[in-house]
Backbone as CSV, one residue per row, in Angstrom:
resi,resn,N_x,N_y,N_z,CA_x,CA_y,CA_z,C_x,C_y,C_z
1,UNK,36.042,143.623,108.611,36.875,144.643,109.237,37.247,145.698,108.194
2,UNK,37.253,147.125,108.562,37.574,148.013,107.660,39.303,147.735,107.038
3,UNK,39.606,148.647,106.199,41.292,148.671,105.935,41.352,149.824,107.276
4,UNK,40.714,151.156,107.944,40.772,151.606,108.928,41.082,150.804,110.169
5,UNK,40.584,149.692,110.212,40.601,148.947,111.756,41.853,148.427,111.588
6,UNK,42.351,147.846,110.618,43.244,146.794,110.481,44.809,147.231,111.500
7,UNK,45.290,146.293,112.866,45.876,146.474,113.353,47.552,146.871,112.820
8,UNK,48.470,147.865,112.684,49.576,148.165,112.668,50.037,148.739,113.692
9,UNK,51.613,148.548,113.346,52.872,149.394,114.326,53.187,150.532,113.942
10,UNK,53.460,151.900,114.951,53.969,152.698,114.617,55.436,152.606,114.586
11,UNK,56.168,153.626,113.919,57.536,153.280,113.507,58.165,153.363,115.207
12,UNK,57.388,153.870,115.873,58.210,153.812,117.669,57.494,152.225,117.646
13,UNK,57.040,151.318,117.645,56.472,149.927,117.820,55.212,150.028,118.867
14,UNK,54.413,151.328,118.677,53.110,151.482,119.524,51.828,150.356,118.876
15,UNK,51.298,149.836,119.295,50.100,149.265,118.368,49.367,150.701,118.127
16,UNK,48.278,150.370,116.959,47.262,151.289,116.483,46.653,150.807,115.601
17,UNK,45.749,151.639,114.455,45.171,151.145,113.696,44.948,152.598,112.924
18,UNK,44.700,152.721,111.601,45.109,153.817,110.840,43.929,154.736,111.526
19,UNK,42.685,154.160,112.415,41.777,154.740,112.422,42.497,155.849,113.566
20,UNK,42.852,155.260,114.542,43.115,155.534,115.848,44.783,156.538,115.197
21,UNK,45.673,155.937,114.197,46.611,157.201,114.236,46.268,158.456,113.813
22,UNK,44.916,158.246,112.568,44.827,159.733,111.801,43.660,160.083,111.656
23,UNK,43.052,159.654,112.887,41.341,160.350,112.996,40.525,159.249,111.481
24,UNK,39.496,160.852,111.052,38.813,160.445,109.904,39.559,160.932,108.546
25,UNK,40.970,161.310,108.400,41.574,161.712,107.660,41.387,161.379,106.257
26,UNK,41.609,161.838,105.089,41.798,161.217,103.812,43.374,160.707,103.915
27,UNK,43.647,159.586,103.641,45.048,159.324,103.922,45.704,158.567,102.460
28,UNK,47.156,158.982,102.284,47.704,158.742,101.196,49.043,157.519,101.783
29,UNK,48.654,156.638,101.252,49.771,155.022,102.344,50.888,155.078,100.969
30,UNK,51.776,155.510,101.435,53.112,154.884,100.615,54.213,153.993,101.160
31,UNK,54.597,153.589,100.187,55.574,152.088,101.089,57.013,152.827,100.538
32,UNK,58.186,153.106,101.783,58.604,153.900,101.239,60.609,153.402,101.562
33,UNK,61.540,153.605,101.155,62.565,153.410,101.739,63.916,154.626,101.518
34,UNK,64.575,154.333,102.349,65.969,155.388,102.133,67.013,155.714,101.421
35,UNK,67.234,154.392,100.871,68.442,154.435,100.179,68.030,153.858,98.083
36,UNK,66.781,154.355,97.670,66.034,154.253,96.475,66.197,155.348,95.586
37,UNK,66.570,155.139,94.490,66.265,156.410,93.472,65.549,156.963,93.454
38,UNK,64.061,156.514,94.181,62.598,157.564,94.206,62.603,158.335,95.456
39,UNK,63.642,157.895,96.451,63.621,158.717,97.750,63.565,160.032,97.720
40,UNK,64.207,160.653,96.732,63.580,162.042,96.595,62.167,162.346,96.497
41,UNK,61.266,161.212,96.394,59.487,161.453,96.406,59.130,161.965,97.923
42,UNK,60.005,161.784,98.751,60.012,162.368,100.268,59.828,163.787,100.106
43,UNK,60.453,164.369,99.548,60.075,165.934,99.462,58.591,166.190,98.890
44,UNK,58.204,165.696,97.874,56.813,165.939,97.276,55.777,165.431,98.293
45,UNK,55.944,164.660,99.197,55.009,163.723,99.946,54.704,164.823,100.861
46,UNK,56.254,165.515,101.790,56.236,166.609,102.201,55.189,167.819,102.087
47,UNK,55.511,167.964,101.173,54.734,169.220,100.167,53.294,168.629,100.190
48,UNK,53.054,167.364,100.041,51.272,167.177,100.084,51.168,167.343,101.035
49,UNK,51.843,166.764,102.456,51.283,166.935,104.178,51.223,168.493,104.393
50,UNK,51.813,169.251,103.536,51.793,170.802,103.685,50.526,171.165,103.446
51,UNK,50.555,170.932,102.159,49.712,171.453,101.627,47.872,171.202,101.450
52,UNK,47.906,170.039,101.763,46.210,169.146,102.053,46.377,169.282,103.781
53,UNK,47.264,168.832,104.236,47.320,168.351,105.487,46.050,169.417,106.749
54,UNK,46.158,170.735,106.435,45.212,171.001,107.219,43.656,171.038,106.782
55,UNK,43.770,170.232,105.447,42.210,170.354,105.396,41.422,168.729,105.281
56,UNK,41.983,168.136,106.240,41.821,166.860,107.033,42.246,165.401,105.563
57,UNK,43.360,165.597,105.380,44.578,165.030,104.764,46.064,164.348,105.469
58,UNK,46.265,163.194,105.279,47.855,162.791,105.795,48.275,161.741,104.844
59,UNK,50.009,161.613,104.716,50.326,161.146,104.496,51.039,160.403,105.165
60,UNK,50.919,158.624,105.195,51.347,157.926,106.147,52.669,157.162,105.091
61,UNK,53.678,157.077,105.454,54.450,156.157,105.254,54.787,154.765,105.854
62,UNK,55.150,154.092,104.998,55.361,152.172,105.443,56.934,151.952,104.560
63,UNK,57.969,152.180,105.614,58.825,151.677,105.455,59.150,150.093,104.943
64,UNK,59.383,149.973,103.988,59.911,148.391,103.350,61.261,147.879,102.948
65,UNK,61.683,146.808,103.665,62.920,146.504,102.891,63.254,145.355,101.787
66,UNK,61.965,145.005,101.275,62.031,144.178,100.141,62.306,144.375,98.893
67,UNK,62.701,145.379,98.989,63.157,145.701,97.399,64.526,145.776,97.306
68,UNK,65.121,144.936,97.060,66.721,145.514,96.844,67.261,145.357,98.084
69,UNK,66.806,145.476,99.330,67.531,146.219,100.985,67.812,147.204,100.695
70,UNK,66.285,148.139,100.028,66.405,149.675,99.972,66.171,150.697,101.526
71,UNK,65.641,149.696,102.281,65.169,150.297,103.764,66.195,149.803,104.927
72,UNK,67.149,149.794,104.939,67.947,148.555,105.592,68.004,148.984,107.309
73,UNK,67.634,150.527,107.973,68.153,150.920,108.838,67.246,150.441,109.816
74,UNK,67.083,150.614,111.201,66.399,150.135,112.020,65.222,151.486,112.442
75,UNK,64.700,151.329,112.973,63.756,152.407,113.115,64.154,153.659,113.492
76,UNK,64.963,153.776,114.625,65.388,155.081,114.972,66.345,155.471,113.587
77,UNK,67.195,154.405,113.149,67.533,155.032,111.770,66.661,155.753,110.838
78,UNK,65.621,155.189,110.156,64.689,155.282,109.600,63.746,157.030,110.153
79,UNK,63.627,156.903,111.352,63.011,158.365,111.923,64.070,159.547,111.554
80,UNK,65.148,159.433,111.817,66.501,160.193,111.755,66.341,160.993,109.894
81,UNK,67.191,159.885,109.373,66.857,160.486,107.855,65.466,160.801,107.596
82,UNK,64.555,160.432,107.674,63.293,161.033,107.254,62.839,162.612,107.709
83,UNK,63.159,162.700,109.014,63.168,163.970,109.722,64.123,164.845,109.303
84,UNK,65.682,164.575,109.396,66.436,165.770,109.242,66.810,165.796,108.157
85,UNK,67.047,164.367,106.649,66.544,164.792,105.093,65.709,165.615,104.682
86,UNK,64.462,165.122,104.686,63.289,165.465,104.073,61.910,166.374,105.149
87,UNK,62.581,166.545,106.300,61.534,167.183,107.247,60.215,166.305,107.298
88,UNK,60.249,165.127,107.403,59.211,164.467,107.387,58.718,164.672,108.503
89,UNK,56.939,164.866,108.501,56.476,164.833,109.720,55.418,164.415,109.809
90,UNK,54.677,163.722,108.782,53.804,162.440,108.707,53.992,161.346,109.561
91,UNK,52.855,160.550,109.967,53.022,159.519,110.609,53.870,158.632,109.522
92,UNK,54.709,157.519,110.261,55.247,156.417,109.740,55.339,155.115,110.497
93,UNK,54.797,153.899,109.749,54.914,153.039,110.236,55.840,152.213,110.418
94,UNK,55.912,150.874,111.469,56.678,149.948,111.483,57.077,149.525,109.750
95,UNK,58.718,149.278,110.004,59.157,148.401,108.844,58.396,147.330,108.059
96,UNK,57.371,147.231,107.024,56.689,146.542,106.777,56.852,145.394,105.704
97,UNK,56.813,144.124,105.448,56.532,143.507,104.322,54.733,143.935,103.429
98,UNK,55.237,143.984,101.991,53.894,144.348,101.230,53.778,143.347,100.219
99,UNK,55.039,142.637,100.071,54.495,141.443,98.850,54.922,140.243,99.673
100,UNK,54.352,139.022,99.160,55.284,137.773,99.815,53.817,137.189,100.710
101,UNK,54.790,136.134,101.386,54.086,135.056,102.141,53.752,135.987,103.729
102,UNK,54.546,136.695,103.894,54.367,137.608,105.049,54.313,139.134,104.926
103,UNK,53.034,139.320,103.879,52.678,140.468,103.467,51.690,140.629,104.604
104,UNK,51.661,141.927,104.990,50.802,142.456,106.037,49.517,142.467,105.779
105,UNK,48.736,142.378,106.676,47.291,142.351,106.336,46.706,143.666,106.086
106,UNK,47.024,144.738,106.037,47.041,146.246,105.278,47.521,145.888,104.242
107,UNK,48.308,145.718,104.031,48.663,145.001,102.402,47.610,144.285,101.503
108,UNK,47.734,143.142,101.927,46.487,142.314,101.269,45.316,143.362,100.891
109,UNK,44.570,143.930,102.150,43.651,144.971,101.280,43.673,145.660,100.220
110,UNK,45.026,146.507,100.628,45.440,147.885,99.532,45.626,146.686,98.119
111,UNK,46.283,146.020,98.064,47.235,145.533,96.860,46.038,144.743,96.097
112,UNK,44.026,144.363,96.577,43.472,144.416,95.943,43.155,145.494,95.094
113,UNK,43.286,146.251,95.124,43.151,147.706,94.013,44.219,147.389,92.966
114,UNK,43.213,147.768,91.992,43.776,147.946,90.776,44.513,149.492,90.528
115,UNK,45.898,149.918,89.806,46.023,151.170,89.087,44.881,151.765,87.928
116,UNK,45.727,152.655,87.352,44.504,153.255,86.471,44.706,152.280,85.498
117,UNK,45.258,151.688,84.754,45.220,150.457,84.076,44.558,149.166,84.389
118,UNK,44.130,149.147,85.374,42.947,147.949,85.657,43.897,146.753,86.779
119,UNK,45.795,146.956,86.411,46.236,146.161,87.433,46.586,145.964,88.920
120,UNK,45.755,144.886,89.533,45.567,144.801,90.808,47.018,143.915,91.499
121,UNK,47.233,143.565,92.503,48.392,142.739,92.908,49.538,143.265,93.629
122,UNK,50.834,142.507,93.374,51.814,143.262,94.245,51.948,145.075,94.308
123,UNK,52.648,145.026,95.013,53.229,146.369,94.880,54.659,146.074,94.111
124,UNK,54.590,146.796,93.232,55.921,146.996,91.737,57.198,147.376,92.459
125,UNK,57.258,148.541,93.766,58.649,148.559,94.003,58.530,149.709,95.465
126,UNK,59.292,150.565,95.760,59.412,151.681,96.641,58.817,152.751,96.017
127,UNK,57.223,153.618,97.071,56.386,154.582,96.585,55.946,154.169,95.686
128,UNK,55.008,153.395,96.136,54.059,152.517,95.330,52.522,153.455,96.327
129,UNK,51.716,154.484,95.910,50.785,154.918,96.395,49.171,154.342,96.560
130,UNK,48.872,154.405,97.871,47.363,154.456,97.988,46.179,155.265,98.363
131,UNK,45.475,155.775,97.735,44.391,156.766,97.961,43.836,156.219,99.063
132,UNK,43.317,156.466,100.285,42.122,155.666,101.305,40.780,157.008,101.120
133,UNK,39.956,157.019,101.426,39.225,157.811,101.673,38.879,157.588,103.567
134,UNK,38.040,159.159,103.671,38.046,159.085,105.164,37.206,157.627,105.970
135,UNK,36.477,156.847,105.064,35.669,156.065,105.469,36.581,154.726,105.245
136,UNK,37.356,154.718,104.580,38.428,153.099,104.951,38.284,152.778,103.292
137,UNK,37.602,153.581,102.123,37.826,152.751,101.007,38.836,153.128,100.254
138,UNK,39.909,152.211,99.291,40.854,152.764,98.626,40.120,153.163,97.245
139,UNK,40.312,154.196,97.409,39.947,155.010,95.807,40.778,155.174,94.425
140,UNK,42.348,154.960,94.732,43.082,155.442,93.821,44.293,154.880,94.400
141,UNK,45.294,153.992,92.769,46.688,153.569,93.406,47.585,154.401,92.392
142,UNK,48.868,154.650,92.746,49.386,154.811,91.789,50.840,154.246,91.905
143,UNK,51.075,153.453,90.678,52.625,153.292,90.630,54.119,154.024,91.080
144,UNK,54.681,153.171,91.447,55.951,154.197,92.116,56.727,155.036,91.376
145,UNK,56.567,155.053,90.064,56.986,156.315,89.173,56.155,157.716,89.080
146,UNK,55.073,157.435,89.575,54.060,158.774,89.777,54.265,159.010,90.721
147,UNK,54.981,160.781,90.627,55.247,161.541,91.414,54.525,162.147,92.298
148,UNK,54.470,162.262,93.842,53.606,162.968,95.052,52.838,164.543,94.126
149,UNK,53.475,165.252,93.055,52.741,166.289,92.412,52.302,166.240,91.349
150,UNK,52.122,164.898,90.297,51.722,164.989,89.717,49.765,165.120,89.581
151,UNK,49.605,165.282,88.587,48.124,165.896,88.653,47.038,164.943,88.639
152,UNK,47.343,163.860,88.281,46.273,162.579,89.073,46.438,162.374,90.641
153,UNK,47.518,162.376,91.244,47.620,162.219,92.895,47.000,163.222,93.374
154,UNK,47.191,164.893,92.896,46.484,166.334,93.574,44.873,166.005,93.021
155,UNK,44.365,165.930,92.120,43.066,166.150,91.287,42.218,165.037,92.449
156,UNK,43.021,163.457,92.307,42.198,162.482,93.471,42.061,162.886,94.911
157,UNK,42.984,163.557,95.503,43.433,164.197,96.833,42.030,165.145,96.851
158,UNK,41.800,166.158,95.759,41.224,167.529,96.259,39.271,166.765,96.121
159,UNK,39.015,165.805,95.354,38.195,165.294,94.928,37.683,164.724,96.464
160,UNK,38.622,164.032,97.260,38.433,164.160,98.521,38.051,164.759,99.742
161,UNK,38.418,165.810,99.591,38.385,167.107,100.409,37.543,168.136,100.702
């Protein structure tokens, strides 16, 4: 099965599958929450759906609350701040687990990729990034301290495109 096929929830609880939410898109998966010191990466994420987004680019978010109970709100919470904070208007998914015994099976895929350092495994914390390409392969991760503008996330993005 592709990482494309692999069944998820949208943050309304629709079934789908990344194929069926964002076409053949190049898509950028971040695991993301509200109440995190990196939550300001919402604006830069922004700025990529701006800015790639019409040249068959998205950024999907995956709400998580395993870190801390950095995500704690319920979904319509979760839609609320994302929208009237940060103008989010990327797809977002159901509240997700990404590490653990009930890590999602989108997970398991992505979290085989290694960073640019060669390490593969959990996800380290909130905006923890994944490159997909339009065909379902992950190309590029980056740690949750690398910022939505820095110049490895744009350079892998346009390399895409």
């Amino acid at each position: 099965m592709s990482l494309r096929d692999i069944p998820v929830r949208t943050l309304a609880d629709a079934p789908t599958t990344l194929a069926s939410l964002v076409g053949d898109k190049a898509v950028l998966l971040v695991n993301v929450a509200s109440k995190c010191g990196l939550t300001p990466q919402y604006s830069g994420l922004v700025k990529l759906q701006e800015t790639y987004g019409p040249r068959g680019f998205t950024v999907v978010g995956v709400p998580s609350n395993q870190f801390m109970g950095q995500e704690p709100g319920s979904a319509e919470e979760i839609q609320e701040f994302c929208s009237t904070t940060y103008g989010v208007d990327f797809p977002l998914l159901e509240k997700t687990d990404v590490n653990g015994d009930a890590r999602h099976p989108l997970y398991e895929a992505l979290t085989e990729t290694p960073d640019a350092s060669g390490e593969a495994g959990d996800v380290q914390w909130n905006f923890e990034k994944f490159l997909v390409d339009r065909e379902g392969a992950v190309v590029a991760r980056f740690r949750p301290r690398t910022t939505p503008d820095d110049p490895a996330i744009t350079e892998a993005i346009e390399k895409l495109l």
